[in-house]
The first five atom37 places (N, CA, C, CB, O) and aatype in JSON, in Angstrom:
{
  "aatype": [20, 20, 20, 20, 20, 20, 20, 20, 20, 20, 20, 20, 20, 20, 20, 20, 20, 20, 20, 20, 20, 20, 20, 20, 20, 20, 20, 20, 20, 20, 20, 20, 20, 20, 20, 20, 20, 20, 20, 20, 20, 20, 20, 20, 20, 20, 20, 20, 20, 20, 20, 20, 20, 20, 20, 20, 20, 20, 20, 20, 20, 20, 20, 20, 20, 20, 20, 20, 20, 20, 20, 20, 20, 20, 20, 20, 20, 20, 20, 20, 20, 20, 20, 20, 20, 20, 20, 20, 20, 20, 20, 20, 20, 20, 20, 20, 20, 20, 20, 20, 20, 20, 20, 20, 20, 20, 20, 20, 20, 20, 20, 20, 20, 20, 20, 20, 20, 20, 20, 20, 20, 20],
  "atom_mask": [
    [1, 1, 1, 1, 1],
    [1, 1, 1, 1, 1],
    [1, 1, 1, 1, 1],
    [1, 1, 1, 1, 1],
    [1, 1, 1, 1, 1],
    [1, 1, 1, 1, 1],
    [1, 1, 1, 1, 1],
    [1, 1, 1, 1, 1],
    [1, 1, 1, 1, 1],
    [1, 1, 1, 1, 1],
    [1, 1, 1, 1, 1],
    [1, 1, 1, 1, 1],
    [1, 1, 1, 1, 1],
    [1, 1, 1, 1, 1],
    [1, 1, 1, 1, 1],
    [1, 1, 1, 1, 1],
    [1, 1, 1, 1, 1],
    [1, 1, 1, 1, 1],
    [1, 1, 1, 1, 1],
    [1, 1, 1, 1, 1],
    [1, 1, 1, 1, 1],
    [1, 1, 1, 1, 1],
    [1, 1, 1, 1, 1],
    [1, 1, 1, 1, 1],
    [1, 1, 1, 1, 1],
    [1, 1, 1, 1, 1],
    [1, 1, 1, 1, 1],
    [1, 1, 1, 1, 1],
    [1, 1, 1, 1, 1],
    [1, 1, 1, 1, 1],
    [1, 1, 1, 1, 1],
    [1, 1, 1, 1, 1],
    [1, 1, 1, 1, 1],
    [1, 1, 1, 1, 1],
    [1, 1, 1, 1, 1],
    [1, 1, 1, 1, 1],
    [1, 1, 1, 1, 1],
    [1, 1, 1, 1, 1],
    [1, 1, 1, 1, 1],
    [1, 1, 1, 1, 1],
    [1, 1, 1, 1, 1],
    [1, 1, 1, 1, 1],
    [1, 1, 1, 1, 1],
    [1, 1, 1, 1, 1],
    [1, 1, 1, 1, 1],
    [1, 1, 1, 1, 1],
    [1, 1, 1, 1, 1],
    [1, 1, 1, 1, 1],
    [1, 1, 1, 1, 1],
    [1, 1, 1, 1, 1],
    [1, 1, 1, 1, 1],
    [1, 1, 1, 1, 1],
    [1, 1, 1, 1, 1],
    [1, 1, 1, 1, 1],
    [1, 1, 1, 1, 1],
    [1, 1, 1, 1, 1],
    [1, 1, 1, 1, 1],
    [1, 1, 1, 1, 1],
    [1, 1, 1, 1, 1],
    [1, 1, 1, 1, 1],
    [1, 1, 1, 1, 1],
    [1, 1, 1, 1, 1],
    [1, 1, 1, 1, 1],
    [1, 1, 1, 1, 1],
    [1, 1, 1, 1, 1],
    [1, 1, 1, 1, 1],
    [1, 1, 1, 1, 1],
    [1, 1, 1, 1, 1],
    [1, 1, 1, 1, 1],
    [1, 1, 1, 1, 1],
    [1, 1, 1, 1, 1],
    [1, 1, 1, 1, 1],
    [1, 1, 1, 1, 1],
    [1, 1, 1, 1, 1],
    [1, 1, 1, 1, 1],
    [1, 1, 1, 1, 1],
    [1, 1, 1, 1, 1],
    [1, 1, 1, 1, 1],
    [1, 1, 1, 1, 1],
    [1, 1, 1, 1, 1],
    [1, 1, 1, 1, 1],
    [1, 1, 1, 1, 1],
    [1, 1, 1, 1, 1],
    [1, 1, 1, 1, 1],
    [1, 1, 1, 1, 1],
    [1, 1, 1, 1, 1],
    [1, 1, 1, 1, 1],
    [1, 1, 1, 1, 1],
    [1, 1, 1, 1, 1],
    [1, 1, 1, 1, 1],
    [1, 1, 1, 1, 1],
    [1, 1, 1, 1, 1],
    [1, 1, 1, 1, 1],
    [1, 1, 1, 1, 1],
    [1, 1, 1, 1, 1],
    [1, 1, 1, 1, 1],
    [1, 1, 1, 1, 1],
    [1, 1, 1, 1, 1],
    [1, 1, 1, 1, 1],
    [1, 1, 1, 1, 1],
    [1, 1, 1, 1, 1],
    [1, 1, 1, 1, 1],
    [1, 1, 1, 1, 1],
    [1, 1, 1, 1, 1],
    [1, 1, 1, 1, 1],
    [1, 1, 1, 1, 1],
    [1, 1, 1, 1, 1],
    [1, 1, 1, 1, 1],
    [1, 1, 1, 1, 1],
    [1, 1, 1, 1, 1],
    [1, 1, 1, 1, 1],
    [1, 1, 1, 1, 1],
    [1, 1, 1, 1, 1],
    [1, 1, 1, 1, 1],
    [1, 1, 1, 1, 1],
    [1, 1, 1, 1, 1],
    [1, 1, 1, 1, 1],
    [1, 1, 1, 1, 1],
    [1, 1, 1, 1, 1],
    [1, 1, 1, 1, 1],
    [1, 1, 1, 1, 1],
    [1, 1, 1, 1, 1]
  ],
  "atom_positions": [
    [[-21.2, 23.5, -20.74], [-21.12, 23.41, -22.2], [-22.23, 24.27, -22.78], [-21.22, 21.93, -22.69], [-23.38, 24.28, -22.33]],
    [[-21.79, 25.04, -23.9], [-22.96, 26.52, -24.37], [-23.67, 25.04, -25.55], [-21.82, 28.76, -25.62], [-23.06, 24.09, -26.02]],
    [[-25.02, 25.4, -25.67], [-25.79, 24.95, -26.37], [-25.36, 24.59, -27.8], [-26.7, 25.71, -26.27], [-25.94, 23.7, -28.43]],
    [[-24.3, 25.31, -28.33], [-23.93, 25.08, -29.51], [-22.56, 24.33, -29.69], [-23.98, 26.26, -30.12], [-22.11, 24.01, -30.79]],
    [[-21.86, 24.07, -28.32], [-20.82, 23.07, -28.34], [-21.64, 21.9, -28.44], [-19.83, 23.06, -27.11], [-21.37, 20.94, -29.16]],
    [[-22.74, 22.01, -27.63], [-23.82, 20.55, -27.06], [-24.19, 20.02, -28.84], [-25.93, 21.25, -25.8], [-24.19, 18.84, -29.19]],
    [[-24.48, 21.16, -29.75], [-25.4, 20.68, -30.83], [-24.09, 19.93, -31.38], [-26.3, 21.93, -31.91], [-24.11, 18.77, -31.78]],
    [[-22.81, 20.85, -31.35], [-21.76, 20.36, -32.57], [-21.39, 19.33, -32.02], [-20.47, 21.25, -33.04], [-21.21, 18.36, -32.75]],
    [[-21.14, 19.19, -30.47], [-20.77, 17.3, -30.03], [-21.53, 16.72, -30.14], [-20.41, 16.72, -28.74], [-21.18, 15.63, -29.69]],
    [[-22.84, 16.64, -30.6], [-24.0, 15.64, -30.67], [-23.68, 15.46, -32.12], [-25.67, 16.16, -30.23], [-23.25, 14.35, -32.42]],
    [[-23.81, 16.32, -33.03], [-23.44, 15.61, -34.72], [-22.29, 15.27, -35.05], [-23.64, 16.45, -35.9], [-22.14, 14.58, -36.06]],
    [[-20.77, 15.83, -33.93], [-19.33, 15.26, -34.47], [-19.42, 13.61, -34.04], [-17.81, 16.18, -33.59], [-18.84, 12.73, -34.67]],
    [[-20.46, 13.33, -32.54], [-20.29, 12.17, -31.91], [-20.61, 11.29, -33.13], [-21.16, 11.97, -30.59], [-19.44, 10.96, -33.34]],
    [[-21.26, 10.7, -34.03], [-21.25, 9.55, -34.78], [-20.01, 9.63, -35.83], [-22.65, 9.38, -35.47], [-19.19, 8.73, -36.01]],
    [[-20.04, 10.76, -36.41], [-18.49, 10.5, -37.25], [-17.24, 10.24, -36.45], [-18.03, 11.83, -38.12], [-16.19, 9.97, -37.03]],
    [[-17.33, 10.33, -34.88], [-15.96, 10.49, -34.14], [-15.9, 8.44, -33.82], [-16.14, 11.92, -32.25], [-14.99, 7.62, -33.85]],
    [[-17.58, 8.37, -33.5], [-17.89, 6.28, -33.24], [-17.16, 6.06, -34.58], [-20.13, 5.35, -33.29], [-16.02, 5.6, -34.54]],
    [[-17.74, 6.34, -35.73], [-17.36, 5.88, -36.68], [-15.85, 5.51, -36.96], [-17.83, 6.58, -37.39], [-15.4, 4.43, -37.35]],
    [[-15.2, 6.66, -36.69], [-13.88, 6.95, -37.02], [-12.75, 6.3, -36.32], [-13.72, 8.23, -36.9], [-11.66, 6.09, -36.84]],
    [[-13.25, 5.82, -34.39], [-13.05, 5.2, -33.68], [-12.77, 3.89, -34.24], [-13.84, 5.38, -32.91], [-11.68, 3.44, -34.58]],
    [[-14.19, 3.18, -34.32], [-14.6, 1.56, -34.96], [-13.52, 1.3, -36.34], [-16.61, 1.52, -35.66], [-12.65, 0.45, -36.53]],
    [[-14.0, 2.41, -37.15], [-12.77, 1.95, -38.52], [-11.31, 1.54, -38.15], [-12.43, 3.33, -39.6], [-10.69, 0.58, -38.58]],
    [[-10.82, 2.66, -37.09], [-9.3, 2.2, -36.41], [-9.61, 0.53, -35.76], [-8.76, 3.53, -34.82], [-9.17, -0.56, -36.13]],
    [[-10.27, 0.81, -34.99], [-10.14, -0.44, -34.15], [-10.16, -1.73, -34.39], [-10.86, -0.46, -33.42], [-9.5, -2.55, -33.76]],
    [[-11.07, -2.03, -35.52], [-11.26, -2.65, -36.41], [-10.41, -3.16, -37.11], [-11.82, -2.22, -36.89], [-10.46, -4.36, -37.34]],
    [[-9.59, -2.49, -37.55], [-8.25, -2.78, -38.48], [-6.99, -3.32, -37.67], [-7.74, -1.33, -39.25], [-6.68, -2.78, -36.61]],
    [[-6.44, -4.13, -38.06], [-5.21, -5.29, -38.04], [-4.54, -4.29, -36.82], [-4.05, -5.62, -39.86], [-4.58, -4.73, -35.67]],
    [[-3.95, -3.0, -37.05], [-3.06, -2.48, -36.46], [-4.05, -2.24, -35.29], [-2.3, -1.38, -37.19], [-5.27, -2.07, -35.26]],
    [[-3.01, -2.27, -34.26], [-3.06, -1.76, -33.24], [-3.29, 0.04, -32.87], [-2.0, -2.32, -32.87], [-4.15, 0.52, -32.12]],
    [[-2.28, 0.76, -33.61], [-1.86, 1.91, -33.19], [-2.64, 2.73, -34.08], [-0.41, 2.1, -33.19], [-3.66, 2.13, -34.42]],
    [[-2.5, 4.3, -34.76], [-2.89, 5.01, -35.92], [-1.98, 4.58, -37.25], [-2.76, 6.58, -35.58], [-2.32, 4.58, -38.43]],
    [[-1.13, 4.33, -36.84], [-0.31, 4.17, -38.17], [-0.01, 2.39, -38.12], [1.38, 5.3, -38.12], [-0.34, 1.77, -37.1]],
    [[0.6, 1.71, -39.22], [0.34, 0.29, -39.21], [1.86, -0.18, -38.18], [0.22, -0.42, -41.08], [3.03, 0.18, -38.07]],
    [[1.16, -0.93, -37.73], [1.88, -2.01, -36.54], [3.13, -2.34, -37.48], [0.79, -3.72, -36.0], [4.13, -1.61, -37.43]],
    [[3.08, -3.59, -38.45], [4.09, -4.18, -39.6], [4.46, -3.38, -40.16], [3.74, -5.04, -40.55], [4.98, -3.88, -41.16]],
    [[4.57, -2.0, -40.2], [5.58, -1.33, -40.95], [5.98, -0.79, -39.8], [5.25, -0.39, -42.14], [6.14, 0.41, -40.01]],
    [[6.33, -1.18, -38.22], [6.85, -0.06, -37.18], [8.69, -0.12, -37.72], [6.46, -0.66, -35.08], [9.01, -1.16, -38.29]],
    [[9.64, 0.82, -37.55], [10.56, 0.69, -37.85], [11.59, 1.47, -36.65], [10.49, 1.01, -39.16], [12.81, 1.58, -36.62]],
    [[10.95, 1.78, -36.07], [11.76, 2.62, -34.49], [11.47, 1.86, -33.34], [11.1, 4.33, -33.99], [10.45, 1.21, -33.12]],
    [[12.36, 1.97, -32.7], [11.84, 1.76, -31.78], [10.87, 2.07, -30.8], [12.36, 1.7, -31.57], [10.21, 1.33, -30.07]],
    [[10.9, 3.25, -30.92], [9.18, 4.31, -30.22], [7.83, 3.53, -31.2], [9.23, 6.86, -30.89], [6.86, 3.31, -30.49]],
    [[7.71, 3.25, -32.17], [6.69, 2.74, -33.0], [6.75, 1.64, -31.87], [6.94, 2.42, -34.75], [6.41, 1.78, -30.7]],
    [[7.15, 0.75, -32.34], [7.49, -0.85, -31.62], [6.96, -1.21, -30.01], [9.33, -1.02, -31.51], [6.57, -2.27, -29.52]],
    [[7.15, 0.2, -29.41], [7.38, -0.28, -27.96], [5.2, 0.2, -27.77], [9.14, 1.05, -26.71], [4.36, -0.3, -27.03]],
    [[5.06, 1.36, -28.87], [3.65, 1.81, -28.88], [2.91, 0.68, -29.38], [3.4, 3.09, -29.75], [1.79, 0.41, -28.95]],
    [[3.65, -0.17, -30.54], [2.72, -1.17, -30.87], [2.25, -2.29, -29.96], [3.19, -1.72, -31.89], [1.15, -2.83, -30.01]],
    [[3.31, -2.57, -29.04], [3.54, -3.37, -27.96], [2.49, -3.18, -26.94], [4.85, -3.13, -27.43], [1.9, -4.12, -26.4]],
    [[2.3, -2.05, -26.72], [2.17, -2.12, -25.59], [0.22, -1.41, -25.42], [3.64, -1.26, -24.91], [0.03, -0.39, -26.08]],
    [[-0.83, -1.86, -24.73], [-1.86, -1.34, -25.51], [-2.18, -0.48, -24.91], [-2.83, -2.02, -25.85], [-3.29, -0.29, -25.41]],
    [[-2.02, 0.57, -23.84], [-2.34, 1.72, -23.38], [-1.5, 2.71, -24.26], [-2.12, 1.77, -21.89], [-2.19, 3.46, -24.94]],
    [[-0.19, 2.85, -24.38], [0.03, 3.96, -25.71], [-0.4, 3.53, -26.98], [1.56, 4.32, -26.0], [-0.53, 4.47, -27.77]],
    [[-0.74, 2.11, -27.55], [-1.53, 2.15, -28.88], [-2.87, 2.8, -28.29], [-1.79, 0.51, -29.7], [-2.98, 3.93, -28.77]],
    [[-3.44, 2.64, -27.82], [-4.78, 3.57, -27.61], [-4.72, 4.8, -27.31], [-5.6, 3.18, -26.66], [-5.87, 5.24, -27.3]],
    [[-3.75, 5.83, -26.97], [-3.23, 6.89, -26.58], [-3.08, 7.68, -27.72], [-2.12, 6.69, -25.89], [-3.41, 8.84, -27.96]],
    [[-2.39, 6.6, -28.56], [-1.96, 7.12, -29.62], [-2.98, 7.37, -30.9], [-0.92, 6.32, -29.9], [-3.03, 8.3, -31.71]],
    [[-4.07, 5.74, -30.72], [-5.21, 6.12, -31.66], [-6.21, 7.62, -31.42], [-6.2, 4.81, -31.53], [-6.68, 8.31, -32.34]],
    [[-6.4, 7.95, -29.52], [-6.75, 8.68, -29.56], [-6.48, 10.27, -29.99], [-6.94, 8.33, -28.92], [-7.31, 11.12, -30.3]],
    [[-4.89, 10.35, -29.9], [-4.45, 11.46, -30.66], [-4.29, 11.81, -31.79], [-3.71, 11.69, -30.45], [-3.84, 12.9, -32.12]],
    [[-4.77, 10.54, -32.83], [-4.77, 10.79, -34.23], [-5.93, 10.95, -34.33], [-4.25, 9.91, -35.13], [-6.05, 11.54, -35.41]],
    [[-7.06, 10.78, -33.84], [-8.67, 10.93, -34.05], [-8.52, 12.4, -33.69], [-9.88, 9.91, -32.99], [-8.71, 13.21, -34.59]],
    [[-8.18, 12.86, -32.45], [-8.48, 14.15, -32.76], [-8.04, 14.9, -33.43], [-8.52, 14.68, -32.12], [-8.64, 15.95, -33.66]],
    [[-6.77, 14.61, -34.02], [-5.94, 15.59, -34.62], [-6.56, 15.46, -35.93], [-4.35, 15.36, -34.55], [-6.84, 16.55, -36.43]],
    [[-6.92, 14.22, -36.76], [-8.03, 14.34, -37.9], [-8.93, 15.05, -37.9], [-8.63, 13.44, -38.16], [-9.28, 15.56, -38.97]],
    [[-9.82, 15.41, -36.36], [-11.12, 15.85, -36.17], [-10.55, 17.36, -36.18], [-12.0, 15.22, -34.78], [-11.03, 17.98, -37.13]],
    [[-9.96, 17.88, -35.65], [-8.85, 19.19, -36.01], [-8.79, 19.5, -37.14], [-7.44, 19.05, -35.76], [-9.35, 20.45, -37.69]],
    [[-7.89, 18.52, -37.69], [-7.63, 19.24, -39.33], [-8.76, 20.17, -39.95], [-7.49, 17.96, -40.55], [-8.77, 21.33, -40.35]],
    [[-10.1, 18.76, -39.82], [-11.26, 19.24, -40.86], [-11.67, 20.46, -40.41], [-12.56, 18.3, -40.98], [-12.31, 21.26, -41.11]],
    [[-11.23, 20.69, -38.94], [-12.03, 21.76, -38.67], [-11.29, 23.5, -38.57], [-12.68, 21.26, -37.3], [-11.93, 24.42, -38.07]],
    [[-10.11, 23.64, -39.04], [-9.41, 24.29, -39.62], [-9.35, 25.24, -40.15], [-9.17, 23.95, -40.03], [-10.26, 24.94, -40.92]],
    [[-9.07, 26.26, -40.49], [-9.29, 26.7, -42.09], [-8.04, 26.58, -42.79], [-9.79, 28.26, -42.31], [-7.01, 26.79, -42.15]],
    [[-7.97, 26.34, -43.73], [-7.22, 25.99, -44.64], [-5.55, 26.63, -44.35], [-7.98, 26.45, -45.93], [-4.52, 25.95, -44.24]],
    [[-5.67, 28.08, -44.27], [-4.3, 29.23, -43.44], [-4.0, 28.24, -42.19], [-5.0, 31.28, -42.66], [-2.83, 27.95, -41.98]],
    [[-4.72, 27.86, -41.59], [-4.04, 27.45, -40.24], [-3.8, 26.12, -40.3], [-4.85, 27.73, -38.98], [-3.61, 25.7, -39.16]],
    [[-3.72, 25.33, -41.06], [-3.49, 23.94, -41.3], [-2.05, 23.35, -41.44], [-4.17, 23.64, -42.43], [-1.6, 22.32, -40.94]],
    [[-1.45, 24.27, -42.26], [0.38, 24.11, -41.9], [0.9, 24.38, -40.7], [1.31, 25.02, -42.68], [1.91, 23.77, -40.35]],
    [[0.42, 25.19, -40.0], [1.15, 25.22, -38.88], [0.96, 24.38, -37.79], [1.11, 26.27, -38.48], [1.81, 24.19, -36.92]],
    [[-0.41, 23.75, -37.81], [-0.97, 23.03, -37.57], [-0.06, 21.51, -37.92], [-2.12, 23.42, -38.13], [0.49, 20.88, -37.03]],
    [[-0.05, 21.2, -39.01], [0.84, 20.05, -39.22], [2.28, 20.5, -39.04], [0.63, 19.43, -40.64], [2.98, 19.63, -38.53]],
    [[2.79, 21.45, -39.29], [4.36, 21.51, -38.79], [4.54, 21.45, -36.98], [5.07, 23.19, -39.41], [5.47, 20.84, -36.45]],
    [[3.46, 22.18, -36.21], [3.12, 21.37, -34.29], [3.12, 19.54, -34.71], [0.67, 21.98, -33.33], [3.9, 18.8, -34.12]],
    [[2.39, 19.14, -35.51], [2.53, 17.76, -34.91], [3.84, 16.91, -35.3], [1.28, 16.93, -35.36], [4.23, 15.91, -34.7]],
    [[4.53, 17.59, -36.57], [5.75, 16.9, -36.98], [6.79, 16.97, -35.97], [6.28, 17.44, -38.24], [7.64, 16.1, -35.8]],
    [[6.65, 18.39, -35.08], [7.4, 18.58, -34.39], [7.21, 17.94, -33.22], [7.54, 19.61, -34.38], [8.29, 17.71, -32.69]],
    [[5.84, 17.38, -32.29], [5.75, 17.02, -32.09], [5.89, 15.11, -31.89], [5.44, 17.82, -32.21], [6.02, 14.43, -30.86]],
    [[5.81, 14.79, -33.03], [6.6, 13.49, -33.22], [8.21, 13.16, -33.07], [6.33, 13.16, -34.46], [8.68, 12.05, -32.81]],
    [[8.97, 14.4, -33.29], [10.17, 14.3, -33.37], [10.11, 14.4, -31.6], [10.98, 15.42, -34.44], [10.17, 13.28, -31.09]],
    [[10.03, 15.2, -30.91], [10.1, 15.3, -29.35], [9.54, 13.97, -28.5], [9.18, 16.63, -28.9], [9.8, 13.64, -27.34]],
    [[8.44, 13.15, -29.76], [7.87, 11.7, -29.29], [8.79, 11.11, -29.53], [6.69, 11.02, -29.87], [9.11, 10.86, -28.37]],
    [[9.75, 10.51, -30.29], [10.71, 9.66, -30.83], [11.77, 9.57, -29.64], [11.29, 10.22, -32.25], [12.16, 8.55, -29.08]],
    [[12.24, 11.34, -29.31], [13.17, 11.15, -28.44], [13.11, 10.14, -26.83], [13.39, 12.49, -28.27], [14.01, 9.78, -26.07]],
    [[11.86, 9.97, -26.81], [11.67, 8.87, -25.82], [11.98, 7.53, -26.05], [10.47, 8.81, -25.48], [11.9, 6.81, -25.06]],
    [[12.4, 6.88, -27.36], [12.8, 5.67, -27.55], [12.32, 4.66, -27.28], [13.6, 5.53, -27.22], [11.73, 4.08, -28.19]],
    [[12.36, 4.03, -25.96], [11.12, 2.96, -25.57], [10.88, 3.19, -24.05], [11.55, 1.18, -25.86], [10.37, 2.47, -23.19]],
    [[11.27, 4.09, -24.03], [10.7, 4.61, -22.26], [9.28, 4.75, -22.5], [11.36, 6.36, -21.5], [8.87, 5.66, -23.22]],
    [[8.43, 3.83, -21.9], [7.02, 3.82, -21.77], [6.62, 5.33, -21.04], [6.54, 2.43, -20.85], [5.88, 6.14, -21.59]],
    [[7.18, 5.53, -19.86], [6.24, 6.68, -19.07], [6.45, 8.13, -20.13], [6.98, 7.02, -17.12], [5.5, 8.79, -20.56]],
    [[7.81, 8.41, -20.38], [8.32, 9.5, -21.15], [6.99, 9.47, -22.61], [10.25, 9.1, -21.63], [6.56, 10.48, -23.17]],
    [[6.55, 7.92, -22.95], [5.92, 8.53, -24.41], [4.28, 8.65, -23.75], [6.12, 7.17, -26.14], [3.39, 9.33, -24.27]],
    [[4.15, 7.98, -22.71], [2.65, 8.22, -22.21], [2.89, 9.49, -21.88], [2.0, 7.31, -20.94], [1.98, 10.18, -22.34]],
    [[4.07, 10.44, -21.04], [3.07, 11.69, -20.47], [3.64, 12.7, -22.12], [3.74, 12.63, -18.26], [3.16, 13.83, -22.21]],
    [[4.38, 12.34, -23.0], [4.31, 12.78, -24.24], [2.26, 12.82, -25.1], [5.58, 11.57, -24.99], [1.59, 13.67, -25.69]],
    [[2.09, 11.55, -24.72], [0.91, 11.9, -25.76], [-0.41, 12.43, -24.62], [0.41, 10.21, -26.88], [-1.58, 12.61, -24.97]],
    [[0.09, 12.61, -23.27], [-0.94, 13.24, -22.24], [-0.95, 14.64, -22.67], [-0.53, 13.11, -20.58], [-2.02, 15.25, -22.67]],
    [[0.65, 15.47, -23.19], [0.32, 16.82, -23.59], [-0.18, 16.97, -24.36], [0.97, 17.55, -23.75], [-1.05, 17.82, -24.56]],
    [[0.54, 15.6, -25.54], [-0.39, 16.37, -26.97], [-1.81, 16.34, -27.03], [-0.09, 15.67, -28.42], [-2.49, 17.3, -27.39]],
    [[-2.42, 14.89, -26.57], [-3.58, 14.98, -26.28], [-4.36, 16.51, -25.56], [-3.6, 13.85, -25.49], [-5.13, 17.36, -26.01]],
    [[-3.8, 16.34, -24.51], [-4.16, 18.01, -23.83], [-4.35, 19.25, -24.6], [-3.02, 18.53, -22.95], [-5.4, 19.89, -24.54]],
    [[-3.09, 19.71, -25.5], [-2.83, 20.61, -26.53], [-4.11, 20.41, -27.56], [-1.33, 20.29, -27.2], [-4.78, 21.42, -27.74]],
    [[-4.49, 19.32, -28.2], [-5.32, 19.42, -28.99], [-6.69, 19.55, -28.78], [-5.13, 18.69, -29.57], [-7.51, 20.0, -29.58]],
    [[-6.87, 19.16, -27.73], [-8.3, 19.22, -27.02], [-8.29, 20.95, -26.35], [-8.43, 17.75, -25.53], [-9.36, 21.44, -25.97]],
    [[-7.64, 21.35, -26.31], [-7.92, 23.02, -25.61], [-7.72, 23.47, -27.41], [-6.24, 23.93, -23.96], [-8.32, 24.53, -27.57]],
    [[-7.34, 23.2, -28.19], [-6.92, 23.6, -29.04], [-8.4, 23.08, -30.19], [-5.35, 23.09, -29.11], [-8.53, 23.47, -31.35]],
    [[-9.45, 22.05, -29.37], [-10.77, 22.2, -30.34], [-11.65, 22.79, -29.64], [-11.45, 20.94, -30.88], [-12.63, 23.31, -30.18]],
    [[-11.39, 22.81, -27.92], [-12.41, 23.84, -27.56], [-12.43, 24.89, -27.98], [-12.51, 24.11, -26.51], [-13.52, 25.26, -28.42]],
    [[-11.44, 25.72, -28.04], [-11.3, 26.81, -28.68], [-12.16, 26.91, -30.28], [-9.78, 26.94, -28.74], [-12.88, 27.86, -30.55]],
    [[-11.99, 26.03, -30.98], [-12.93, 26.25, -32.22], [-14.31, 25.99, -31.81], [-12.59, 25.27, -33.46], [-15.08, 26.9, -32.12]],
    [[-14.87, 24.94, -31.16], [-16.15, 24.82, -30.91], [-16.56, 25.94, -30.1], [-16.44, 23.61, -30.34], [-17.78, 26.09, -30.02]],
    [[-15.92, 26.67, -29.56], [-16.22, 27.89, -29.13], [-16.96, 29.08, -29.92], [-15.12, 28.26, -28.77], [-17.85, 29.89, -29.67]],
    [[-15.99, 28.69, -31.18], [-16.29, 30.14, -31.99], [-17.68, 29.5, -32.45], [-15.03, 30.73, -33.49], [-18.43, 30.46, -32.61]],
    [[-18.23, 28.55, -32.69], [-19.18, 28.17, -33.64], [-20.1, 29.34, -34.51], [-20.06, 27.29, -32.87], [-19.6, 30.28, -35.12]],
    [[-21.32, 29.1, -34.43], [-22.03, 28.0, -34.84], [-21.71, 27.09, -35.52], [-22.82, 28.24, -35.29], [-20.51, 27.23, -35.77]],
    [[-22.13, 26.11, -36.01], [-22.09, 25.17, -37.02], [-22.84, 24.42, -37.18], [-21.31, 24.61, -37.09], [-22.72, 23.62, -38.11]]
  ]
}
């Protein structure tokens, strides 16, 4: 890790605890609320607590993404994850199909912030 990934993961780490604790904290299980699940892919994620945590973790980064963005690359950015949800759905309630679903996206987004912490400074 170059010295300036080290500085930017040392100041993202408390907003990332933070951001963590606020989810966890709250009623729902998953990123999005449990009592409003209406699919069955919601349902089987709310159910079950290794894809609710899978799933919290892929909305933390993908928040931690956004901010870090620039503004041009942010739609395309959200049109990957819409599309991405639609390719999540098609798993229905097959547990393994939505775990190795959020293993790519997870994957995808994490090569996809090294790459910015790369460019730094910050």
């Amino acid at each position: 890790m170059t010295p300036t990934m080290r500085l930017f993961s040392q100041s993202l780490l408390p907003a990332v605890c933070c951001a963590i604790l606020g989810i966890s904290s709250s009623a729902q299980a998953a990123s999005f609320d449990c009592g409003k699940a209406s699919t069955r892919t919601e349902k089987v994620i709310c159910a079950n607590r290794s894809l609710s945590e899978m799933d919290v973790k892929m909305a933390t980064q993908f928040e931690i993404y956004n901010h870090l963005v620039a503004m041009g690359s942010r739609g395309a950015m959200q049109d990957r994850q819409l599309s991405w949800l639609a390719e999540r759905n098609l798993c229905n309630s097959n547990r393994r199909c939505l775990a190795l679903s959020y293993r790519q996206r997870i994957g995808e987004i994490k090569q996809a912030l090294n790459a910015v912490y790369q460019r730094g400074p910050f």
